[in-house]
PyMOL Python script that loads the backbone (N, CA, C, O; Angstrom):
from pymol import cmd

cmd.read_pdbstr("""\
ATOM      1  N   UNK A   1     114.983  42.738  12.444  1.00  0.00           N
ATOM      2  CA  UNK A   1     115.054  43.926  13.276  1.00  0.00           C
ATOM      3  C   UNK A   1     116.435  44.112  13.874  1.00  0.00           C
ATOM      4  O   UNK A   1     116.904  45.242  14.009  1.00  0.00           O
ATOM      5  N   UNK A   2     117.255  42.751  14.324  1.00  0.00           N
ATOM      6  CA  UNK A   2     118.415  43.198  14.909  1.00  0.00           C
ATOM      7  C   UNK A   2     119.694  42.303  14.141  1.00  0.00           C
ATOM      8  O   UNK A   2     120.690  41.729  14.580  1.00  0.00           O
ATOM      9  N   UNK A   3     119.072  42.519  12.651  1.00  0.00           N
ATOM     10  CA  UNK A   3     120.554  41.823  11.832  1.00  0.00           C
ATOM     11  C   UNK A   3     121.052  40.541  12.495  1.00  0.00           C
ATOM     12  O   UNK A   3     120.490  39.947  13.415  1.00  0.00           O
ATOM     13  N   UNK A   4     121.929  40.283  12.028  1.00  0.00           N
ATOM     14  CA  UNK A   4     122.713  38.685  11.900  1.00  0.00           C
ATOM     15  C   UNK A   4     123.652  38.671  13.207  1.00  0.00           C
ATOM     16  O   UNK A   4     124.747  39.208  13.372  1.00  0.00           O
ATOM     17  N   UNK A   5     122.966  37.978  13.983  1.00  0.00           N
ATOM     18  CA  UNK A   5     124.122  38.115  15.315  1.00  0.00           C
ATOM     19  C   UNK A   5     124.834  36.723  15.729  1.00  0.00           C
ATOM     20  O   UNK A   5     125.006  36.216  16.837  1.00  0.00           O
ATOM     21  N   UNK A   6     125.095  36.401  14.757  1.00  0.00           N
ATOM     22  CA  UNK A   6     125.698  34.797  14.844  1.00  0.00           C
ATOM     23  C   UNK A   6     125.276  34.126  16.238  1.00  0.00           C
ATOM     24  O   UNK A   6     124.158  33.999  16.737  1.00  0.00           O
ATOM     25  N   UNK A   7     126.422  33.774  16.657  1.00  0.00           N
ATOM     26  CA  UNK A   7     126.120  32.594  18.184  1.00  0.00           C
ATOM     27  C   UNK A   7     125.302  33.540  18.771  1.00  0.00           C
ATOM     28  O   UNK A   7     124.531  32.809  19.393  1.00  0.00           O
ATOM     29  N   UNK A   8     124.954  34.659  18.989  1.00  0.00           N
ATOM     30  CA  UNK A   8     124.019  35.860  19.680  1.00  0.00           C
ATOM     31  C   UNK A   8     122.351  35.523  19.521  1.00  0.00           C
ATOM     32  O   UNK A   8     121.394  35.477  20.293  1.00  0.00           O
ATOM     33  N   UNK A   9     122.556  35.333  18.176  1.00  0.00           N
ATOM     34  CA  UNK A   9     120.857  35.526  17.537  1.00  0.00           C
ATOM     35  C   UNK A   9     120.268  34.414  18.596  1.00  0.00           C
ATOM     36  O   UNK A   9     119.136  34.836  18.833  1.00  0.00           O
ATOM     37  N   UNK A  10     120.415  33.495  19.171  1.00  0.00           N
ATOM     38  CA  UNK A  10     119.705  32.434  20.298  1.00  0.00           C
ATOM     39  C   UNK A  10     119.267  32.936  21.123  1.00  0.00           C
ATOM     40  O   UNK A  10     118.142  32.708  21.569  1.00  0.00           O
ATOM     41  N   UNK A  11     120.296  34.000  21.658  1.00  0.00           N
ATOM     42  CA  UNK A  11     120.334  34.162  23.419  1.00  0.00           C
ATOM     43  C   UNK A  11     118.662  35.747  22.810  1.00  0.00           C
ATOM     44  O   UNK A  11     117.466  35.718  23.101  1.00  0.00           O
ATOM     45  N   UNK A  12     119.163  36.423  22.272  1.00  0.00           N
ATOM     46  CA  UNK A  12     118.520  37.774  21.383  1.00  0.00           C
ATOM     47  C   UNK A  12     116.477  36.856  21.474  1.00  0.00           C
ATOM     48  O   UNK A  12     115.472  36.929  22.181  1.00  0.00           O
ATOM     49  N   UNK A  13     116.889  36.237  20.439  1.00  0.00           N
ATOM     50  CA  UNK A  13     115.452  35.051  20.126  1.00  0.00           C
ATOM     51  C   UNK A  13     114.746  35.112  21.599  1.00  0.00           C
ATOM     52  O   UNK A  13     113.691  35.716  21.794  1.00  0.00           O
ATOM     53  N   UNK A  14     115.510  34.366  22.665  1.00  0.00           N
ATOM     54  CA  UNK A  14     115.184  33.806  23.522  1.00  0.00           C
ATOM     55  C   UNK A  14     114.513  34.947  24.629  1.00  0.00           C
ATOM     56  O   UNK A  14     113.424  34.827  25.190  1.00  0.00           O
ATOM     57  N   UNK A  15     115.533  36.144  24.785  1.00  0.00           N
ATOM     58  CA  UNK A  15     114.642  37.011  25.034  1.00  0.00           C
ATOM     59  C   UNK A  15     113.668  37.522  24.403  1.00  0.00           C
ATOM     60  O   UNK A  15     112.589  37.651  24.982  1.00  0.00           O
ATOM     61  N   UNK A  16     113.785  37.807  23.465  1.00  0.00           N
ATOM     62  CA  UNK A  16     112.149  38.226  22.877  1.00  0.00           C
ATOM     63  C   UNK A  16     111.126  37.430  23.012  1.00  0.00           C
ATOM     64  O   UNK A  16     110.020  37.971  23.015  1.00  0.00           O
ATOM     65  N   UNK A  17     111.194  36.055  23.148  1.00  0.00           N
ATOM     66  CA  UNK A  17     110.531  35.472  23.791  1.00  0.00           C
ATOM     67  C   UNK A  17     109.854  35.254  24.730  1.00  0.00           C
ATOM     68  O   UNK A  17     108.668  34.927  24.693  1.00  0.00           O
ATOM     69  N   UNK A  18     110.801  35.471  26.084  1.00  0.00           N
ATOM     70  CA  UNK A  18     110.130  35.726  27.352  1.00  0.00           C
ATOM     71  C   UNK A  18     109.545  36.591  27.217  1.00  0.00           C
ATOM     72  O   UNK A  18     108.412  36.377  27.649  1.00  0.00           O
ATOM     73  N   UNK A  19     109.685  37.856  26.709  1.00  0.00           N
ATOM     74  CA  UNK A  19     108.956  39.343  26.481  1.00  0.00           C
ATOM     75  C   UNK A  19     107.850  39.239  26.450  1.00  0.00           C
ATOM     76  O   UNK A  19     107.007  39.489  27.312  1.00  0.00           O
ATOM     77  N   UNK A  20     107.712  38.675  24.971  1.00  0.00           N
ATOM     78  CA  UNK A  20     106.556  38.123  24.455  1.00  0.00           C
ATOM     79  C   UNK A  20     105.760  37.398  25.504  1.00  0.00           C
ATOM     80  O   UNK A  20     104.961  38.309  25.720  1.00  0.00           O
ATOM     81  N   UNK A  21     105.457  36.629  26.154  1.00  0.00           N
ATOM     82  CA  UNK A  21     105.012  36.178  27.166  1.00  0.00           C
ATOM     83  C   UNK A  21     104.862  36.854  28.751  1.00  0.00           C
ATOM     84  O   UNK A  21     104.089  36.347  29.565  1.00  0.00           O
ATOM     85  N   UNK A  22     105.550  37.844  29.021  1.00  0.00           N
ATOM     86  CA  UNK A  22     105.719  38.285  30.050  1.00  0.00           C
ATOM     87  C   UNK A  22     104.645  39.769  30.057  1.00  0.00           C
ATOM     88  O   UNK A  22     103.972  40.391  30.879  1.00  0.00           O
ATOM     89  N   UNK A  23     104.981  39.844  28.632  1.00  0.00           N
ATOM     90  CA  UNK A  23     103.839  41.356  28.037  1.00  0.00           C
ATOM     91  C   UNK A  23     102.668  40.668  27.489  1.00  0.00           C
ATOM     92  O   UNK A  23     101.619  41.296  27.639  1.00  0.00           O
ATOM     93  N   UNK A  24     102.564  39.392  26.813  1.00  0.00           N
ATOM     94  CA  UNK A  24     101.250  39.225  26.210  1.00  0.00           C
ATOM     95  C   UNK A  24     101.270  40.064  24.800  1.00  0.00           C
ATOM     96  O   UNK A  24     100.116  40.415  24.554  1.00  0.00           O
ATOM     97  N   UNK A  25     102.297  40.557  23.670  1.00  0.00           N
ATOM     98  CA  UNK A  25     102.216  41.579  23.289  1.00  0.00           C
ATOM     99  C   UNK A  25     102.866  40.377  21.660  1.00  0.00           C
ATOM    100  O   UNK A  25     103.870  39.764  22.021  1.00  0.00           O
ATOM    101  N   UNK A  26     102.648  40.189  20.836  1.00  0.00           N
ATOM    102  CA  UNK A  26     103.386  39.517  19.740  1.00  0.00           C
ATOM    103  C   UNK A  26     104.068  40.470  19.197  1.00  0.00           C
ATOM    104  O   UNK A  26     103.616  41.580  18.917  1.00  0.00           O
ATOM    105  N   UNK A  27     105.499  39.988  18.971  1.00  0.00           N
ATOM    106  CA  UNK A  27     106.350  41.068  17.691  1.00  0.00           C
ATOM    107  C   UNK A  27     105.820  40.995  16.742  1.00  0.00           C
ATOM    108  O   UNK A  27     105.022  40.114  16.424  1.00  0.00           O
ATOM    109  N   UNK A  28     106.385  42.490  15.710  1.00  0.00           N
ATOM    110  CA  UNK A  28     105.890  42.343  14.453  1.00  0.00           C
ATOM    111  C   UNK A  28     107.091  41.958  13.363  1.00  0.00           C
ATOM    112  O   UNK A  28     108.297  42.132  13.537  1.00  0.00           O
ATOM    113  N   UNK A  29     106.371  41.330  12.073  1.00  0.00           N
ATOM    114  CA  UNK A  29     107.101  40.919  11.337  1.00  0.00           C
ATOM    115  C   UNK A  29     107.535  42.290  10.706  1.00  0.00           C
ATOM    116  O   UNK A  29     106.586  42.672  10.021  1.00  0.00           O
ATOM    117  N   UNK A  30     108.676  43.284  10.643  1.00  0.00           N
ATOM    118  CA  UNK A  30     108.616  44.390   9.992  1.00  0.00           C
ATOM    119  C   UNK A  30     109.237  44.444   8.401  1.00  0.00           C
ATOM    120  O   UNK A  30     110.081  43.589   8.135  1.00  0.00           O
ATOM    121  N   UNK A  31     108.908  45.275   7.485  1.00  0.00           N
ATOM    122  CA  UNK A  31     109.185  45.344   6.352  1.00  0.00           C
ATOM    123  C   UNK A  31     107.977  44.779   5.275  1.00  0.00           C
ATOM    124  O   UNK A  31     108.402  44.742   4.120  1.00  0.00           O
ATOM    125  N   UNK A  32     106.861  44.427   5.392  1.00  0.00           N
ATOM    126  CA  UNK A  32     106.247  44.201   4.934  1.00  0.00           C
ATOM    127  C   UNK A  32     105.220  44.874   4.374  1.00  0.00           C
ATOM    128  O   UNK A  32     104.402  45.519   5.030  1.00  0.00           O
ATOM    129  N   UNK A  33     105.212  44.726   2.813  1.00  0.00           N
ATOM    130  CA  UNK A  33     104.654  46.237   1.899  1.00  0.00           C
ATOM    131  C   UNK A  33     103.524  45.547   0.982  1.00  0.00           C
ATOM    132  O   UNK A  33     102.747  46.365   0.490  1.00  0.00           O
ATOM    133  N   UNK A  34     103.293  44.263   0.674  1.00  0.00           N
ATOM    134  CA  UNK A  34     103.039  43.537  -0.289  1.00  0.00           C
ATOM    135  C   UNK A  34     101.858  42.847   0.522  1.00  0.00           C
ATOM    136  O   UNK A  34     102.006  42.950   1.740  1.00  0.00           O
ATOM    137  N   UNK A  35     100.778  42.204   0.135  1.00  0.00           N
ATOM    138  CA  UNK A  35     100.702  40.933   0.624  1.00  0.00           C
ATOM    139  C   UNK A  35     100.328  40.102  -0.291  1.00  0.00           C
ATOM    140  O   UNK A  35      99.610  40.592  -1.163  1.00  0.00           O
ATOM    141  N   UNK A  36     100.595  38.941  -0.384  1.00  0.00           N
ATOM    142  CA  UNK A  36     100.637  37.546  -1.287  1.00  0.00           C
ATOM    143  C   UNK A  36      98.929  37.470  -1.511  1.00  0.00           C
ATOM    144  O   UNK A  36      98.170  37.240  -0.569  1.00  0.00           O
ATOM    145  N   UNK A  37      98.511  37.677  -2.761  1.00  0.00           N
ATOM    146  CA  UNK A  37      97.249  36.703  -2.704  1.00  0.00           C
ATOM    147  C   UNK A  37      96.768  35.584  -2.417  1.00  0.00           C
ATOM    148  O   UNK A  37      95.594  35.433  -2.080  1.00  0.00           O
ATOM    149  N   UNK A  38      97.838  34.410  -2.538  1.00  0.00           N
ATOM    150  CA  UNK A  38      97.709  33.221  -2.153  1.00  0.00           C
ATOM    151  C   UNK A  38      97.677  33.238  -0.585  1.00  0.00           C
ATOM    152  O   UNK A  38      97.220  32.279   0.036  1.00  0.00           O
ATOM    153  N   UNK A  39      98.154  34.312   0.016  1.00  0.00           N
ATOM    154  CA  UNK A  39      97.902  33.892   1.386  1.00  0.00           C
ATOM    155  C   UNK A  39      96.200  33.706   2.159  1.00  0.00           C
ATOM    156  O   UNK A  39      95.266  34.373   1.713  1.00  0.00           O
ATOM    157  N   UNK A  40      96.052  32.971   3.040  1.00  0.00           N
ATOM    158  CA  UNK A  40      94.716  32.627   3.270  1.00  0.00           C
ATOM    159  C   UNK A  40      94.536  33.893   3.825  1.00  0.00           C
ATOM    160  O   UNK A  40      95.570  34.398   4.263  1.00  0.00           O
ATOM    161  N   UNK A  41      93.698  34.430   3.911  1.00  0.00           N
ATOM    162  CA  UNK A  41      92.876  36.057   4.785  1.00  0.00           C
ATOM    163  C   UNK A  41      92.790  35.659   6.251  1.00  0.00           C
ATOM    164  O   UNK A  41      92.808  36.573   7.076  1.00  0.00           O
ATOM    165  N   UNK A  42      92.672  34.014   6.798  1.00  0.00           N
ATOM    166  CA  UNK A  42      92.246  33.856   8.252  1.00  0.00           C
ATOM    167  C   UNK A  42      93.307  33.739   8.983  1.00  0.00           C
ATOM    168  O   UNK A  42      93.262  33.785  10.212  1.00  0.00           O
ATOM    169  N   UNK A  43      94.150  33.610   8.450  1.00  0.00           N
ATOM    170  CA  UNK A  43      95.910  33.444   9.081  1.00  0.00           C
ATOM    171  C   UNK A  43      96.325  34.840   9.449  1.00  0.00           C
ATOM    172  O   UNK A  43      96.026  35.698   8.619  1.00  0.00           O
ATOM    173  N   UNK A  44      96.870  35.183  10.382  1.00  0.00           N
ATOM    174  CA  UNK A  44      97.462  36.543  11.155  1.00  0.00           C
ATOM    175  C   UNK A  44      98.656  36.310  11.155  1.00  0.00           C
ATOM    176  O   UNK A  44      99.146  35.294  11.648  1.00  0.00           O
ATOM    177  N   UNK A  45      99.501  37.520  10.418  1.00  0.00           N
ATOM    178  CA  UNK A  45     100.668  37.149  10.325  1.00  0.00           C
ATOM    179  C   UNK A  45     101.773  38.300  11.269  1.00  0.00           C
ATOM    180  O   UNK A  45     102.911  38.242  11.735  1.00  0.00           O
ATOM    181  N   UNK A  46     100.908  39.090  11.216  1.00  0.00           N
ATOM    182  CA  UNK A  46     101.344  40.435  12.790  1.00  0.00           C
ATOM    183  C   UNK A  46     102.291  41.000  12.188  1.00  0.00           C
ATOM    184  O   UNK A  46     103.375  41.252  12.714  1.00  0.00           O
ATOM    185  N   UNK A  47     101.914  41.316  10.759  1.00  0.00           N
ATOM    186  CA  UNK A  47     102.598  42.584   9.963  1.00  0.00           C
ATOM    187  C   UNK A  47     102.817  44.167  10.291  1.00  0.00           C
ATOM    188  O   UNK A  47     101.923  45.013  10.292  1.00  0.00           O
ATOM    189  N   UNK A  48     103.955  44.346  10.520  1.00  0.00           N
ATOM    190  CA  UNK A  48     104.690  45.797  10.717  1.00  0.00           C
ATOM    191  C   UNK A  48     103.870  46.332  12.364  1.00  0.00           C
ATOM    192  O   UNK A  48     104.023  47.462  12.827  1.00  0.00           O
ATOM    193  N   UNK A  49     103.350  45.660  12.774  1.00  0.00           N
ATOM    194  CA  UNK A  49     102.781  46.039  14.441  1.00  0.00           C
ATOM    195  C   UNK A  49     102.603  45.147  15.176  1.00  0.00           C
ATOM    196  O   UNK A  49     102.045  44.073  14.953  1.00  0.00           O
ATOM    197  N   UNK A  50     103.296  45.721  16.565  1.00  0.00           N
ATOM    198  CA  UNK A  50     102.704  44.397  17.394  1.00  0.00           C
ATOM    199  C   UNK A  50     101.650  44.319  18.027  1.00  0.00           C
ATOM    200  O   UNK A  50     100.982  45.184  18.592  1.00  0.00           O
ATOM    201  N   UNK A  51     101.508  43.139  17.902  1.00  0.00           N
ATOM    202  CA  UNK A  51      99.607  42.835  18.569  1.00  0.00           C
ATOM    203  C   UNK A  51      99.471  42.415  19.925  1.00  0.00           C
ATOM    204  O   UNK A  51     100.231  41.565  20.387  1.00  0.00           O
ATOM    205  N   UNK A  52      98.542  42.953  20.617  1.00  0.00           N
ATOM    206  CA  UNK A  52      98.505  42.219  22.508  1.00  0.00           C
ATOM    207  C   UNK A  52      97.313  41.115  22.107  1.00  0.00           C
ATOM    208  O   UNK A  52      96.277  41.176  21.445  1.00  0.00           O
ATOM    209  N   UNK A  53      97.922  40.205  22.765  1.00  0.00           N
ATOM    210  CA  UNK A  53      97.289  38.758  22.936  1.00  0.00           C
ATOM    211  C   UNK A  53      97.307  38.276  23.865  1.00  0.00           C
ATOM    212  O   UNK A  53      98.043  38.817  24.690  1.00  0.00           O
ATOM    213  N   UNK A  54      96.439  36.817  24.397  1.00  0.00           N
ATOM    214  CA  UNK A  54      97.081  36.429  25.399  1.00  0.00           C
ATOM    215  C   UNK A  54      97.930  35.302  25.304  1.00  0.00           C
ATOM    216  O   UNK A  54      97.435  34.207  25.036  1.00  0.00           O
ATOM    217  N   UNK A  55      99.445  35.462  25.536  1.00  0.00           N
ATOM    218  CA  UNK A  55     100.501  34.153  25.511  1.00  0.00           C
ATOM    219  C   UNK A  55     100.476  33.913  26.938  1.00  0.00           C
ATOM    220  O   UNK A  55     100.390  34.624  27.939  1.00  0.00           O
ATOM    221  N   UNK A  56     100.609  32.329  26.634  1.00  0.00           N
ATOM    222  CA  UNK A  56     100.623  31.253  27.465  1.00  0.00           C
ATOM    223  C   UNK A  56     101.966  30.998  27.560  1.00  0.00           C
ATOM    224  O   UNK A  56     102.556  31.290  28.600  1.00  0.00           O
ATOM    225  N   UNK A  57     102.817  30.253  26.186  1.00  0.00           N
ATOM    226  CA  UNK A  57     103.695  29.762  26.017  1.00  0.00           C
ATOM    227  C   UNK A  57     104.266  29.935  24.603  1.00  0.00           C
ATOM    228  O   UNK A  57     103.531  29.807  23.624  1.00  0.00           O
ATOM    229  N   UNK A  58     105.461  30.200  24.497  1.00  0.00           N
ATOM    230  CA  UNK A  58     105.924  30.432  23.178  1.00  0.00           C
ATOM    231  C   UNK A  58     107.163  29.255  22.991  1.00  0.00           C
ATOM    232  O   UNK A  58     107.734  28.693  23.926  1.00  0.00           O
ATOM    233  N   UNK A  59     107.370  29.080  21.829  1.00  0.00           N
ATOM    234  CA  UNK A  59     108.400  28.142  21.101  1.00  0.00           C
ATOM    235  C   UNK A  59     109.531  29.108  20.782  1.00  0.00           C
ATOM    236  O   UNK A  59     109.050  29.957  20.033  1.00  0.00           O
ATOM    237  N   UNK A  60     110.563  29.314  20.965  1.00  0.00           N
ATOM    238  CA  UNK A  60     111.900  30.039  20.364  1.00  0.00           C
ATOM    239  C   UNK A  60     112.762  28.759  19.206  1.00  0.00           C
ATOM    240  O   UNK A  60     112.707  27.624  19.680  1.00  0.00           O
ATOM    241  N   UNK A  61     113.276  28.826  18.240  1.00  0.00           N
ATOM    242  CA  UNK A  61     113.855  27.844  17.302  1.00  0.00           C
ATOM    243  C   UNK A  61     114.589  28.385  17.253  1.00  0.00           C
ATOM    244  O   UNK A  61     114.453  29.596  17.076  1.00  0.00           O
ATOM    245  N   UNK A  62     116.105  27.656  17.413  1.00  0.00           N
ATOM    246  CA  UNK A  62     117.767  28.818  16.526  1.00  0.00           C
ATOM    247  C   UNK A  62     118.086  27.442  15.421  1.00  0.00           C
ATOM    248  O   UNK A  62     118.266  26.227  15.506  1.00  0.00           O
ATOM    249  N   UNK A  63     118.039  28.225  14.648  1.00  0.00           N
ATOM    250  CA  UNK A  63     119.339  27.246  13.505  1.00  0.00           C
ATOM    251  C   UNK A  63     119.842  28.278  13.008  1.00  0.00           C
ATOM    252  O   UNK A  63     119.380  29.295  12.492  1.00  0.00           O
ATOM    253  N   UNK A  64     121.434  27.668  13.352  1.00  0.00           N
ATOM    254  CA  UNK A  64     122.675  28.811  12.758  1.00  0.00           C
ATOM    255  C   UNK A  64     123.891  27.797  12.157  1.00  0.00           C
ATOM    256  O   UNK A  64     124.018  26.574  12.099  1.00  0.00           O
ATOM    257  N   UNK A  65     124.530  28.690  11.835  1.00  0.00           N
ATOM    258  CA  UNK A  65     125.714  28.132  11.041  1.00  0.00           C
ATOM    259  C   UNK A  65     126.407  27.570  12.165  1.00  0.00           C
ATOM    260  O   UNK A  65     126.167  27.889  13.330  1.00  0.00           O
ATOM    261  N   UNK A  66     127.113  26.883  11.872  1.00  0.00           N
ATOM    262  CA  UNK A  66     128.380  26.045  12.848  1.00  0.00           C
ATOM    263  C   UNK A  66     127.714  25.273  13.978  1.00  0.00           C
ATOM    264  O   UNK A  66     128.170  25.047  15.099  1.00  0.00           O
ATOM    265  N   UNK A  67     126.264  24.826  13.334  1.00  0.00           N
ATOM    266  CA  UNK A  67     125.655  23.966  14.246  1.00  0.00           C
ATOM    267  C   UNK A  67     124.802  24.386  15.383  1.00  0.00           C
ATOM    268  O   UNK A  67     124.210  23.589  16.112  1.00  0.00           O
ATOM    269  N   UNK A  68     124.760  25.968  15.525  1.00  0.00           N
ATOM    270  CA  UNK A  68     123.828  26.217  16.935  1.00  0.00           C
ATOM    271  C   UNK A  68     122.227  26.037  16.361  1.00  0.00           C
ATOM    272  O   UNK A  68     121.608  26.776  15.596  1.00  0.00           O
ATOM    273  N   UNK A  69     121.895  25.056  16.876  1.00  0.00           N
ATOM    274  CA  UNK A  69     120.753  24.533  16.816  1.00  0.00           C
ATOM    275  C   UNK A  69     120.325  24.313  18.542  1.00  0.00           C
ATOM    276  O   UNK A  69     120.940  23.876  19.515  1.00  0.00           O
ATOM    277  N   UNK A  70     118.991  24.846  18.330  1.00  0.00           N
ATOM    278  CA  UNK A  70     118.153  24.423  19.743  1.00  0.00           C
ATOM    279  C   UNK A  70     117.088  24.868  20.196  1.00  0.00           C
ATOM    280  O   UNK A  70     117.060  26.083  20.002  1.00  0.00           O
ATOM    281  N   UNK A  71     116.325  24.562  20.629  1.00  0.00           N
ATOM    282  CA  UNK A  71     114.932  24.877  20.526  1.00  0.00           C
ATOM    283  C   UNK A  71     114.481  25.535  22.386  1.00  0.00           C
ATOM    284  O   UNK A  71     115.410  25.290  23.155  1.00  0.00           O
ATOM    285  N   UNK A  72     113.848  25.915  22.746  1.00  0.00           N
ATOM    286  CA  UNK A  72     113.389  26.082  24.030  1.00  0.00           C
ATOM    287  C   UNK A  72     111.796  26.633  24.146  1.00  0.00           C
ATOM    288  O   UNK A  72     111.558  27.709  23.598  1.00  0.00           O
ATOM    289  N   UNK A  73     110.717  25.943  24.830  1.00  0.00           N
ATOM    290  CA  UNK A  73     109.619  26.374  25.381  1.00  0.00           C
ATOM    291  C   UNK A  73     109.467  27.397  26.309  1.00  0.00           C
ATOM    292  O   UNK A  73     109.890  27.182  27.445  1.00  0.00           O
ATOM    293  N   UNK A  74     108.761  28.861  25.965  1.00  0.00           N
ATOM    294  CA  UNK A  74     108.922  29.266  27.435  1.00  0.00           C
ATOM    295  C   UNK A  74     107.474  29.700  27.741  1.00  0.00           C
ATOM    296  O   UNK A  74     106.683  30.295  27.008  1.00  0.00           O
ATOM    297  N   UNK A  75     107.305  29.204  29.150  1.00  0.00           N
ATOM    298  CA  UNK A  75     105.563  29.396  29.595  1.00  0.00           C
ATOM    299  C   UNK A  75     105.268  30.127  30.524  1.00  0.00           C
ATOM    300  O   UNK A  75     106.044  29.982  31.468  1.00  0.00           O
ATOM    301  N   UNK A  76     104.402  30.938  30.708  1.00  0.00           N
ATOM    302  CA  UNK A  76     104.126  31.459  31.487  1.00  0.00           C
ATOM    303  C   UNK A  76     104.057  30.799  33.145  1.00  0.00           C
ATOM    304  O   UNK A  76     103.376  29.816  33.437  1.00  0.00           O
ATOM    305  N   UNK A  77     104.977  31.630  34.193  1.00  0.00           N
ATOM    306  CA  UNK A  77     104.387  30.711  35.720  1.00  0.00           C
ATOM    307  C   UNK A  77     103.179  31.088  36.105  1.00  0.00           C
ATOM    308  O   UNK A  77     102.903  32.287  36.143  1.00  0.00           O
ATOM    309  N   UNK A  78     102.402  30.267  36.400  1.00  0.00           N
ATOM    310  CA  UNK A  78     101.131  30.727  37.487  1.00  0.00           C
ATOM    311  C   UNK A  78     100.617  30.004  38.587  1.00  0.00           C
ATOM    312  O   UNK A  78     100.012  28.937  38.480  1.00  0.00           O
ATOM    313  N   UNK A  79     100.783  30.403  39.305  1.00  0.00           N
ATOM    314  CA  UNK A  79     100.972  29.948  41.007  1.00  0.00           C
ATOM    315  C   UNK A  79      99.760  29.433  41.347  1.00  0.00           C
ATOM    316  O   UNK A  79      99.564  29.018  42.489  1.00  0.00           O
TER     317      UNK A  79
END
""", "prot")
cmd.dss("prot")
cmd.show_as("cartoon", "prot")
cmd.util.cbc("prot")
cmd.orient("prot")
């Protein structure tokens, strides 16, 4: 959705992340026209729409060139 943003794509990730958690709302995977037969039918893969769910906590992953690697948990607060 927002192209190759080198050292960027982390910080980019990371917000969509909180989003994701802050809305309860999953991104969608967009571009998707096909689907694989081999894929199992019970697996949700949140093709071309996003879905409201309820997030707790999400995982963000970066691996990029020149080593930006790093991972971060982000969870919902509740008081």
């Amino acid at each position: 959705m927002t192209g190759h943003l080198l050292g960027a794509a982390g910080a980019i990730e990371a917000i969509a992340t909180v989003m994701a958690v802050v809305t309860d709302e999953v991104p969608s995977t967009i571009n998707h026209f096909t689907d694989d037969p081999a894929f199992d039918p019970k697996l949700n893969f949140t093709f071309n729409k996003p879905q409201k769910r309820t997030i707790d906590a999400a995982l963000s992953n970066t691996f990029g060139f020149g080593g930006h690697n790093a991972s971060i948990i982000i969870k919902k607060y509740k008081s």
